[in-house]
C-alpha atoms as one frame of an Amber mdcrd trajectory, in Angstrom:
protein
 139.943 142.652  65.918 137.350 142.543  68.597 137.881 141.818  72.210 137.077
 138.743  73.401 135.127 138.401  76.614 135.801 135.779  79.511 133.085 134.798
  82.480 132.193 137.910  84.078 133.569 139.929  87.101 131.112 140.337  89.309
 131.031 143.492  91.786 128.625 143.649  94.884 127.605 147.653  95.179 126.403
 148.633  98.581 122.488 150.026  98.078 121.937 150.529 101.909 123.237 150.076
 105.450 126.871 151.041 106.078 128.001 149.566 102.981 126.086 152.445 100.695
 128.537 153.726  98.015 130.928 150.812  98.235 131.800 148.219  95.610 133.344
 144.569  96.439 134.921 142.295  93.232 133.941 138.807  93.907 136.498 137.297
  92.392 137.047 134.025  93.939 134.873 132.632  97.329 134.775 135.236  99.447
 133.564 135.884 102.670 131.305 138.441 104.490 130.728 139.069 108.127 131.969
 141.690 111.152 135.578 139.243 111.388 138.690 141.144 110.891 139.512 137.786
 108.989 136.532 137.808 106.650 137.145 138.886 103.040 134.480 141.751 103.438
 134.419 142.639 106.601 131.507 144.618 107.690 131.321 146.842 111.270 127.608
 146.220 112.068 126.409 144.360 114.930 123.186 142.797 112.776 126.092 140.834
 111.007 127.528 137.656 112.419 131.120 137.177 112.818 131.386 135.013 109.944
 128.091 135.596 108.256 127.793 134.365 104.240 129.990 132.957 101.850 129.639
 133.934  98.181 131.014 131.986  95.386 131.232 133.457  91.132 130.188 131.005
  89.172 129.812 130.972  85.557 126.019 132.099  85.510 125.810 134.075  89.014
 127.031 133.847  92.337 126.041 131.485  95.008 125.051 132.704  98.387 125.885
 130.703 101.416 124.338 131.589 104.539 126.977 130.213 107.178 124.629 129.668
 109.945 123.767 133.862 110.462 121.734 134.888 113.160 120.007 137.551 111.062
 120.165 135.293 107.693 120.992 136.095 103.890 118.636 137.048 101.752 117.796
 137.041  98.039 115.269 139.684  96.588 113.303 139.601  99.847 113.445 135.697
 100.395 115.855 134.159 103.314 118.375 131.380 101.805 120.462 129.193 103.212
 121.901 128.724  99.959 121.015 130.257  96.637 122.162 131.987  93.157 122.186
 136.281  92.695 122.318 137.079  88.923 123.007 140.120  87.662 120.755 142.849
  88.603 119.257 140.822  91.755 119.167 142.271  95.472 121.458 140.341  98.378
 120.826 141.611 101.934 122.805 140.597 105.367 120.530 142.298 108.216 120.084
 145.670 107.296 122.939 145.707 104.406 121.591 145.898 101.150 123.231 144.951
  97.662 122.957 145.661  93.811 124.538 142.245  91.967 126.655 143.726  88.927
 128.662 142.390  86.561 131.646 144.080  84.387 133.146 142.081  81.212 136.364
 141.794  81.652 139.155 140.454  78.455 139.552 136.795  77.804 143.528 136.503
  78.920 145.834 135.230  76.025 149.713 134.717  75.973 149.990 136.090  72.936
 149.690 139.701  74.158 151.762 141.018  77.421 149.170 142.503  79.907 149.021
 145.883  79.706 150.420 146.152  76.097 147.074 145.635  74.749 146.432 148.272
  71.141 143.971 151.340  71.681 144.575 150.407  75.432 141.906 153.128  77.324
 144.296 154.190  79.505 146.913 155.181  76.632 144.254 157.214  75.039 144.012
 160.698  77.322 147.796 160.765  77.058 147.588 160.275  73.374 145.076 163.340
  73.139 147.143 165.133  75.505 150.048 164.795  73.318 147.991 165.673  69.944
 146.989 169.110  71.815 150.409 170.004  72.684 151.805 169.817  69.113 148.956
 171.833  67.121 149.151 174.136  70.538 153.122 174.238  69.795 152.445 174.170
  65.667 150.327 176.920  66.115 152.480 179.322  68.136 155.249 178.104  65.610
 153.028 178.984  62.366 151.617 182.572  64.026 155.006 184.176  64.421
């Protein structure tokens, strides 16, 4: 039985600036900006304290510009408010980001999280398990 798919995850993944390497979920509004108190917070001095707001939605996520001094920006273009898709470029100042997305499964009740069949995480163990017997069956059959 295939997997059914809910609204996407979305992950920002830092393309320049300080934030080069690093990946942020957006799961639910979340803010960005150099505040200890922000969701994301950023060390940079280009960013304001409480600099954008970004919001998953079912087709993208929305940028809010919260009154920045160095403004939010959307392939190039300065918004006070617009929507990233996936594969679009969102900047703050200098930082620079890739808009991603990663399905995620639809939650059911009918299956206990975690106890999903042909889980991915069960599988190396399962491998590592199959390698150990023939290595053990083998020792076994060569005596």
């Amino acid at each position: 039985m295939p997997t059914q798919l809910s609204d996407p995850e979305y992950v920002l993944r830092g393309v320049a600036g300080i934030v080069f390497g690093r990946s942020y979920h957006l799961l639910a509004p979340t803010t960005l900006g150099r505040a200890p108190e922000c969701d994301i917070a950023v060390a940079d001095q280009g960013i304001s304290r409480v600099h954008a707001r970004l919001r998953p939605l079912d087709y993208g996520v929305e940028i809010e510009d919260l009154k920045s001094t160095n403004g939010s920006f959307l392939n190039g273009q300065r918004v006070s408010i617009g929507v990233a898709r996936v594969g679009d470029e969102i900047a703050f100042d200098q930082l620079r980001f890739r808009l991603d997305a990663v399905a995620r499964p639809a939650r059911t009740g009918a299956v206990k999280r975690g106890a999903t069949q042909g889980s991915p995480r069960r599988w190396p163990w399962v491998v590592a398990a199959l390698a150990i017997a023939a290595g053990i069956a083998a020792l076994l059959l060569a005596r």
